[in-house]
C-alpha positions as CSV (number, residue, x, y, z in Angstrom):
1,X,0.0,0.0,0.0
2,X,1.5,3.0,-1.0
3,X,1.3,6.1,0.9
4,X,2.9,9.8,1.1
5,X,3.9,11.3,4.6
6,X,3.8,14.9,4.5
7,X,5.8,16.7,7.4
8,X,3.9,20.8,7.9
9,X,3.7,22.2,10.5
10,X,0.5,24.5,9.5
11,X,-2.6,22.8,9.6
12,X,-4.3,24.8,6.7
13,X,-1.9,24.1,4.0
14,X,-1.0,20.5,5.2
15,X,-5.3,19.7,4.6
16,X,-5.4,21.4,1.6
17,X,-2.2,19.2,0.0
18,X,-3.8,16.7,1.8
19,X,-7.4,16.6,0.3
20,X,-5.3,17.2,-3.4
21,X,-3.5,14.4,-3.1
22,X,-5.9,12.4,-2.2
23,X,-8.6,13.6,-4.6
24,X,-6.4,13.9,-7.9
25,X,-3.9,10.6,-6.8
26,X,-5.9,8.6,-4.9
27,X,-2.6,8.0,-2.2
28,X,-3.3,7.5,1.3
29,X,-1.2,10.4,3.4
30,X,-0.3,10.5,6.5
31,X,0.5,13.6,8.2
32,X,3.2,14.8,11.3
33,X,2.9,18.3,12.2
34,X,6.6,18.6,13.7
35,X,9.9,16.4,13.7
36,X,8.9,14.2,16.9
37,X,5.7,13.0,15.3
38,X,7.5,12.4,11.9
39,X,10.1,10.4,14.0
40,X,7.6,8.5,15.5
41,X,5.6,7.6,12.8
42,X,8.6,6.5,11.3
43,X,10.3,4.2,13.8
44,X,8.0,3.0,16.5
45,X,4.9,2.5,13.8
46,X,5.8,-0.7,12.1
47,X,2.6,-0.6,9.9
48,X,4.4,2.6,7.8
49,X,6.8,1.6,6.1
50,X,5.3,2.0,3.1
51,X,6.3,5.6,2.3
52,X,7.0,6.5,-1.6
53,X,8.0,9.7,-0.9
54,X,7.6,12.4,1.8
55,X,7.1,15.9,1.3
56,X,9.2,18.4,4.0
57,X,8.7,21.7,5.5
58,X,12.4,22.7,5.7
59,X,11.5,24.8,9.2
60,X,9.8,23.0,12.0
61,X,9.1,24.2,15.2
62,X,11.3,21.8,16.6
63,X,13.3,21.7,14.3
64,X,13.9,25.5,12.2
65,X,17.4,24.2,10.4
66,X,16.1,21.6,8.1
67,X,17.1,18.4,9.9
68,X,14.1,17.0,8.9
69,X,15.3,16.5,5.6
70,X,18.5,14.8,6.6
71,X,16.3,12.5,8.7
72,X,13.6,11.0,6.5
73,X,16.5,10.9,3.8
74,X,18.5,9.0,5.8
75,X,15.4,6.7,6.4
76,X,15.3,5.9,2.7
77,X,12.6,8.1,1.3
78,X,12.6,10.5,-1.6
79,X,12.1,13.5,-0.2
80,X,10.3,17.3,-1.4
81,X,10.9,20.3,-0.4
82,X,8.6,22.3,0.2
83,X,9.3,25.9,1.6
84,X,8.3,29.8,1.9
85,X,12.5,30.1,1.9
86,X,13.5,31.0,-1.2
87,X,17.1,32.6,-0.6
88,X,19.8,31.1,-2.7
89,X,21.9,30.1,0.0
90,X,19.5,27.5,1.5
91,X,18.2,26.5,-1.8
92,X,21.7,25.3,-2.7
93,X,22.2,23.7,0.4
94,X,19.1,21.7,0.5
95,X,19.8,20.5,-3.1
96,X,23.0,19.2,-2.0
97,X,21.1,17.2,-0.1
98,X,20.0,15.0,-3.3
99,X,16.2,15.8,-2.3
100,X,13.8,15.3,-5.1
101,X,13.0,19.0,-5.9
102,X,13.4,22.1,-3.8
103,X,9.3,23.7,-4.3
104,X,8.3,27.3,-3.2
105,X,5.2,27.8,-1.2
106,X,5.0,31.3,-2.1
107,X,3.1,30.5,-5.8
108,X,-0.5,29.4,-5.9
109,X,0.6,26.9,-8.6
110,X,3.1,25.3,-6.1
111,X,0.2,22.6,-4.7
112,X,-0.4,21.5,-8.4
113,X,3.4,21.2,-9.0
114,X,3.5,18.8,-6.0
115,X,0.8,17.0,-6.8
116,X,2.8,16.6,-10.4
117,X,6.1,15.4,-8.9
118,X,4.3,12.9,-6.8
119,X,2.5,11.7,-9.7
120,X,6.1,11.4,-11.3
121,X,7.8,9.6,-8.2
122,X,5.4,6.8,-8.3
123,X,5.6,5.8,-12.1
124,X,9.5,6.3,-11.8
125,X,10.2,3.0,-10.8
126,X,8.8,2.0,-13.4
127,X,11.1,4.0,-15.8
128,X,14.0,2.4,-17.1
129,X,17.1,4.5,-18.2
130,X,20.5,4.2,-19.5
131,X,23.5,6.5,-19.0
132,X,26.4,5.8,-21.1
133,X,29.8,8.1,-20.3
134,X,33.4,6.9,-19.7
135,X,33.9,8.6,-16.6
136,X,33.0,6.7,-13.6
137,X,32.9,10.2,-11.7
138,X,30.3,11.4,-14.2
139,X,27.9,8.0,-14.3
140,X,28.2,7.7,-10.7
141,X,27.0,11.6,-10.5
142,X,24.3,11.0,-12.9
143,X,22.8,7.4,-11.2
144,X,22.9,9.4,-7.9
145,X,20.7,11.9,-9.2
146,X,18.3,9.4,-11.3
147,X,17.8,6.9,-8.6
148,X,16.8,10.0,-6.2
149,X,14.0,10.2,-8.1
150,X,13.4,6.0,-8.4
151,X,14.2,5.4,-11.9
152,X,15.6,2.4,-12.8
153,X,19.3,2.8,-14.3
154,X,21.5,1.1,-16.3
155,X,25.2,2.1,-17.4
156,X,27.6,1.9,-20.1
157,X,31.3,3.3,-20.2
158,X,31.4,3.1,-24.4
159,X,28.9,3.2,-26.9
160,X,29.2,-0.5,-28.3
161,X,28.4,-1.8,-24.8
162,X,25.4,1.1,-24.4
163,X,24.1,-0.7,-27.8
164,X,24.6,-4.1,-26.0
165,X,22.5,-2.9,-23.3
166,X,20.1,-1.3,-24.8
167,X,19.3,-4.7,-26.5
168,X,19.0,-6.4,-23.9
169,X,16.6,-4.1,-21.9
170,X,14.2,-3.1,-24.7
171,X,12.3,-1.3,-22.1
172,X,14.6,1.6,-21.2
173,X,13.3,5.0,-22.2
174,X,15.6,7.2,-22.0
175,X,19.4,7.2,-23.2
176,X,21.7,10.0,-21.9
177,X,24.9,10.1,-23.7
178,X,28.3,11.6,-23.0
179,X,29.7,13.4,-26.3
180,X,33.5,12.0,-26.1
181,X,33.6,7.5,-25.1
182,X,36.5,6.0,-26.8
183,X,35.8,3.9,-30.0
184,X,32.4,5.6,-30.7
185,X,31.6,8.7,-29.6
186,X,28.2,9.9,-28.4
187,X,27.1,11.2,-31.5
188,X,27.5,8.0,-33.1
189,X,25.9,6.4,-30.7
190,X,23.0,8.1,-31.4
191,X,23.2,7.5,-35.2
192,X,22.9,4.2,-34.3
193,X,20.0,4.5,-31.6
194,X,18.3,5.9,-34.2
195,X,18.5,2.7,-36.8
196,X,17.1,0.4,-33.3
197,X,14.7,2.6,-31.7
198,X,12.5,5.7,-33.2
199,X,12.5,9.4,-31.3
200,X,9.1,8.8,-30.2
201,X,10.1,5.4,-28.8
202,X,13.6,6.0,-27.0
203,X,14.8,9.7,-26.0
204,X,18.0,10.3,-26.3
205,X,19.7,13.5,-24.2
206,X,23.0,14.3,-25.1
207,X,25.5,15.9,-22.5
208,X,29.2,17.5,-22.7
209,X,31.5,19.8,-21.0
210,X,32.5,20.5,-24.6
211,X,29.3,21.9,-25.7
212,X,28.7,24.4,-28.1
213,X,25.9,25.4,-30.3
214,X,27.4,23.3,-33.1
215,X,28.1,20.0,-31.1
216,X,24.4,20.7,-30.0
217,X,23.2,20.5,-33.7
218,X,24.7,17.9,-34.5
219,X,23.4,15.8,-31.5
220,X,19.8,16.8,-32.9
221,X,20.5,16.6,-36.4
222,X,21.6,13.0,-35.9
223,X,18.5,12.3,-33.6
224,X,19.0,13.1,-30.3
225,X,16.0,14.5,-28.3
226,X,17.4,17.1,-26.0
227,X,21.0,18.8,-25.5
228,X,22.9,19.7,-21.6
229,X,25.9,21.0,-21.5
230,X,28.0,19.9,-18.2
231,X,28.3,21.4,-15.3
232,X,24.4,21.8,-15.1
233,X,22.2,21.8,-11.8
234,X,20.8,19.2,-10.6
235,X,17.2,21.0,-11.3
236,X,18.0,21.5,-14.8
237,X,19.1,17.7,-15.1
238,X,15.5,16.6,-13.8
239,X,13.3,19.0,-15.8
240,X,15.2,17.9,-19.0
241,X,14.4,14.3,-18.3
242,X,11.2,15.0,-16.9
243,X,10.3,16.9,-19.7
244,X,11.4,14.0,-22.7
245,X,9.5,11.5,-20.4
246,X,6.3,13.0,-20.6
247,X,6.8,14.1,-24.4
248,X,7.7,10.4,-25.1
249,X,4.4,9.3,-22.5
250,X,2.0,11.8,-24.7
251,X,2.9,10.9,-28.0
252,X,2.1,7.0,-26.4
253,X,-1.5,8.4,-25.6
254,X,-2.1,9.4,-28.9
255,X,-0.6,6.2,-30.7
256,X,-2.7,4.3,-27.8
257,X,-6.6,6.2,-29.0
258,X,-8.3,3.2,-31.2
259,X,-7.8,0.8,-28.3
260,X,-9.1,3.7,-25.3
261,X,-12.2,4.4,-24.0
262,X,-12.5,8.1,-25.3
263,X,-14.2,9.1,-22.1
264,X,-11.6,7.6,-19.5
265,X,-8.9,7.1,-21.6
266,X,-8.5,3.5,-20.1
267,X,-7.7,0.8,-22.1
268,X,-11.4,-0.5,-23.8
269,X,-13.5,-4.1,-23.6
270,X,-11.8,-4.9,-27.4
271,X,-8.0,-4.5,-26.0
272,X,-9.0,-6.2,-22.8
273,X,-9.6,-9.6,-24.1
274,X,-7.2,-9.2,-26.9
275,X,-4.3,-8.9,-24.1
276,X,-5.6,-10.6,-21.2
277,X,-5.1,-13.9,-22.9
278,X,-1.4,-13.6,-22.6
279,X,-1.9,-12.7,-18.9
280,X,-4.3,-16.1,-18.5
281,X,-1.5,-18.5,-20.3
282,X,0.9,-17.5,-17.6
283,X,-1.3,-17.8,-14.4
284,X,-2.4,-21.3,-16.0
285,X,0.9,-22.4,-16.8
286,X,2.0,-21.4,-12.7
287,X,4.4,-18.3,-13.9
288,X,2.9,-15.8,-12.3
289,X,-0.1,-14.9,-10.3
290,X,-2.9,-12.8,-11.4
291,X,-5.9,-11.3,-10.1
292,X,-8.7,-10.3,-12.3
293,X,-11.5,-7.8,-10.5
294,X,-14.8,-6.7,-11.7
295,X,-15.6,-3.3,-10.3
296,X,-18.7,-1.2,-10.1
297,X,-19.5,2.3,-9.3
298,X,-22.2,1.8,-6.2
299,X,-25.9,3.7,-7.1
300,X,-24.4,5.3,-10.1
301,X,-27.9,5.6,-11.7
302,X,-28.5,8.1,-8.6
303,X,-25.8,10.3,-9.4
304,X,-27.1,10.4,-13.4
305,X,-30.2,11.6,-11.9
306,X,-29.8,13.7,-9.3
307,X,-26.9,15.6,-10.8
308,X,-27.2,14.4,-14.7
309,X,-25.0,12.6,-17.4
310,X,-22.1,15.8,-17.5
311,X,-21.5,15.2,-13.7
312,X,-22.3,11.7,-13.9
313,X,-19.2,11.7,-16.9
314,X,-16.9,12.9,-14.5
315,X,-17.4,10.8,-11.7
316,X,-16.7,8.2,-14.2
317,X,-13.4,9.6,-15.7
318,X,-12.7,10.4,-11.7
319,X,-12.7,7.2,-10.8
320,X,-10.9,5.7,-13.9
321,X,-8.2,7.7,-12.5
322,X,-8.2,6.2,-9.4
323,X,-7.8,2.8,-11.1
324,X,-5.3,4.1,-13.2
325,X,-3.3,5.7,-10.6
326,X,-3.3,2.7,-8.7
327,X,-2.4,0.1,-10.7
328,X,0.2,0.3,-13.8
329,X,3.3,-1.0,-15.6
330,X,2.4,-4.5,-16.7
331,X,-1.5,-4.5,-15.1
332,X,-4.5,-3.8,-17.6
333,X,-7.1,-1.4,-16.2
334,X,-10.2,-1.4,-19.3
335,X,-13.6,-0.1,-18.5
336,X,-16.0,-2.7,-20.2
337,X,-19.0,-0.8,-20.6
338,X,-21.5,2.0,-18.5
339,X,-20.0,1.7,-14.9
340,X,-18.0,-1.4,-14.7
341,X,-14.1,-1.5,-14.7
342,X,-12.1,-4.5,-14.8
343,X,-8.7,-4.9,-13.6
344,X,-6.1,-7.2,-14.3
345,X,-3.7,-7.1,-11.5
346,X,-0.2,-8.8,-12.4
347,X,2.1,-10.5,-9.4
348,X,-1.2,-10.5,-6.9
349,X,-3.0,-13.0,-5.1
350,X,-4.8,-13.9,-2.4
351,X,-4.4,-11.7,0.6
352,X,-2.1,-9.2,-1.2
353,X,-4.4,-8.6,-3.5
354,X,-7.3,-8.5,-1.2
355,X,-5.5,-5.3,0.8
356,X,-4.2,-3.4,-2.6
357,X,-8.1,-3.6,-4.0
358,X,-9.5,-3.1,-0.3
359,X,-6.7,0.3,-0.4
360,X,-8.3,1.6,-3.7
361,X,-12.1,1.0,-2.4
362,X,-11.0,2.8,0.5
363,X,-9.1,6.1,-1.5
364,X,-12.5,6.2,-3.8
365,X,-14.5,6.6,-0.5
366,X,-12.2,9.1,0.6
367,X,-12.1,11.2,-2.4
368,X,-14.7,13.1,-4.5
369,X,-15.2,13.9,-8.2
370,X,-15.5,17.6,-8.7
371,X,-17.9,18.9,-11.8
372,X,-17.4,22.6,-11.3
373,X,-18.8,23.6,-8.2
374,X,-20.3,20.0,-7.4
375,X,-18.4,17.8,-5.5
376,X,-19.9,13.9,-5.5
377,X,-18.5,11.8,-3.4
378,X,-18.9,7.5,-4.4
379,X,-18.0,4.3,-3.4
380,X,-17.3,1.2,-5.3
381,X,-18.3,-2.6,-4.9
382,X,-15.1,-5.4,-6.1
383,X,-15.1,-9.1,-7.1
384,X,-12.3,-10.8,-7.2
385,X,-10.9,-14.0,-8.6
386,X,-7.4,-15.6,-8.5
387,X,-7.8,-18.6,-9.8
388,X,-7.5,-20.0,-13.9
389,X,-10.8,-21.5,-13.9
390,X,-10.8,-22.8,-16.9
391,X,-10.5,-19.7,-19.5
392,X,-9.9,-16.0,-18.9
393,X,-14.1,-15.8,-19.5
394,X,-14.6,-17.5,-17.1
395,X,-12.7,-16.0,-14.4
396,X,-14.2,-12.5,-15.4
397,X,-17.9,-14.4,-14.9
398,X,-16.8,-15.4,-11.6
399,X,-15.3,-12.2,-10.7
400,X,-18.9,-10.8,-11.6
401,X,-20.7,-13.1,-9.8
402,X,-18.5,-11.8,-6.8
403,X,-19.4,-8.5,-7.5
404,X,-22.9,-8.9,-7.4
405,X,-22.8,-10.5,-4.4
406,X,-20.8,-7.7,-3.3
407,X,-23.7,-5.6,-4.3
408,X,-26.6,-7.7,-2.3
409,X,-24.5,-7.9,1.2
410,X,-24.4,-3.9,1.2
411,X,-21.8,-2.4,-1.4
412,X,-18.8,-0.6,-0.8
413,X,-17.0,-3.8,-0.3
414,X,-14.5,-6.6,-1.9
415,X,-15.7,-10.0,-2.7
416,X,-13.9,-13.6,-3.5
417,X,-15.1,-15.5,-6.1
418,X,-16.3,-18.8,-4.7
């Protein structure tokens, strides 16, 4: 169960991040008003130790010099943050630190920016990217700064052996490139990127301490995404791979529209059974658990009429979010039709699975969809099955008939299938 631990100590902003983050994300949060309670709710709580990420006041009341930071750092945690300080001297020492991002308090915009690089933190470790540079100094630097933020890195010290690994681990999506490697340099390396893997497929970010507007040309011109020269700051390191990340995830949306549902934009009933046959063959062969649920939107022909089909659209789309907030990388979230969702959970079973659906009916309760100036809160009713039964329809048929039983013993629940 994922969750975020916020650490402010005024109650006004810390319910308002609060309430965003649970509304837009769908994380649980759980939140310390000074250093002692963040202490304890680290150590002598053994139930959370689940933390993602943790966003900082840099002054506490018992603790004004930023300790905090040092402290929930030290635990393990990616860290934000999050300040009305905005001097350059205790911005540079706080990014030396290796927090996540440094985030000023004194724009109004500064909640959806957080609510942004939490977003980003928890589909990070997902990400898979490859830094190829012949100075050990340099890579070390650079996988510092990327596994801050939870991506998953590879290296290379020459370009043949970045090719090599970028073979190997056709899922890495981002390649960033020294200019001079002995043998082949990081141009050439690109060129040859390039004849693998398309620029809307694999971004390629080309650095030096070399640079000039030429070299920088002729990294683009020969297909590389994005240009740094070195030494660059840490924050203009992140927003440059930030940035090619969420190009390369946007062009994916578009690419992905004939097999979305054009309201939620989660994958629809046609791509469902197309690639949750793949999923069945391993769960029947014994490779790899799986946990298909059937999930419905409790009296959802209530909200249509009490509020009508525009607000009844975005309680829909809200809770498609949740689902797809919550579950991602290899698991298929489709809605099938009117209310229902389905899930395909990869790697769950049994009572794991149980608590990560029982966590999402539990965020949908907590949150609510907003249509303008409505707010509608809903709750959701689950059936689960584990179990090959036979054929992938017929562990969706059970899963149904677990969610309709779901629906006769009182809603807002999680069902087996029998």
């Amino acid at each position: 169960m994922e969750k975020v631990l916020i650490v402010e100590d005024s109650k006004v902003f810390a319910r308002i991040l609060i309430r965003k983050i649970e509304d837009e994300l769908f994380f649980n949060v759980c939140w310390a008003s000074n250093f002692e309670e963040a202490r304890y709710i680290l150590e002598e709580n053994p139930d959370n130790d689940t933390f993602f990420v943790a966003l900082l006041d840099l002054h506490l009341p018992d603790c004004p010099d930023g300790g905090i930071v040092d402290y929930v750092i030290s635990r393990g945690i990616p860290s934000i943050v999050f300040t009305g300080d905005v001097e350059s001297e205790v911005r540079d020492r706080v990014w030396a630190k290796k927090v996540v991002d440094y985030v000023s308090k004194e724009s109004p915009d500064s909640l959806d920016y957080l609510c942004s690089l939490v977003r980003r933190i928890s589909l990070n470790k997902f990400v898979h990217i490859l830094v190829a540079d012949d100075s050990q100094t340099v890579r070390h630097h650079l996988v510092r700064l990327l596994t801050a933020h939870e991506f998953i890195v590879h290296e290379a010290d020459d370009g043949p052996y970045a090719l090599s690994v970028l073979e190997r681990h056709p899922e890495i999506k981002v390649v960033i490139t020294d200019y001079f490697m002995p043998g082949m340099d990081g141009v050439e390396l690109t060129r040859q990127i390039r004849r693998r893997k398309r620029k809307d497929e694999v971004a390629v970010i080309g650095i030096s301490a070399y640079g000039n507007t030429i070299l920088s040309a002729r990294f683009i011109k020969n297909g590389a995404n994005d240009f740094l020269n070195k030494p660059f700051s840490s924050e203009e390191f992140y927003c440059r791979v930030t940035q090619n990340l969420e190009m390369l995830e946007y062009i994916q949306k578009l690419r992905e529209t004939s097999i979305r549902d054009p309201l939620t934009s989660l994958y629809n009933r046609r791509h469902f059974f197309e690639t949750s046959k793949d999923c069945y063959k391993r769960l029947a062969r014994g490779e790899e658990p799986m946990t298909l649920a059937m999930l419905d939107i409790d009296h959802f022909k209530r909200v249509n009429d009490t509020y009508g089909h525009a607000v009844g659209d975005e309680v829909l789309k809200h809770v498609a979010h949740g689902l797809s907030n919550r579950f991602r990388g290899r698991d298929i979230v489709a809605r099938l039709g009117g209310e229902e969702f389905c899930v395909l959970a990869m790697g769950l079973e049994g009572q794991q699975a149980l608590a990560a659906f029982n966590d999402l009916r539990n965020s949908i309760e907590r949150s609510k969809a907003k249509a303008g100036n409505i707010s509608v809160g809903v709750t959701i009713s689950i059936g689960l099955c584990d179990k090959p039964k036979g054929s992938i329809e017929n562990m969706l048929a059970d899963a149904d008939a677990a969610l309709y039983k779901a629906k006769r013993t009182g809603r807002n629940r999680v069902v087996w299938a029998d």
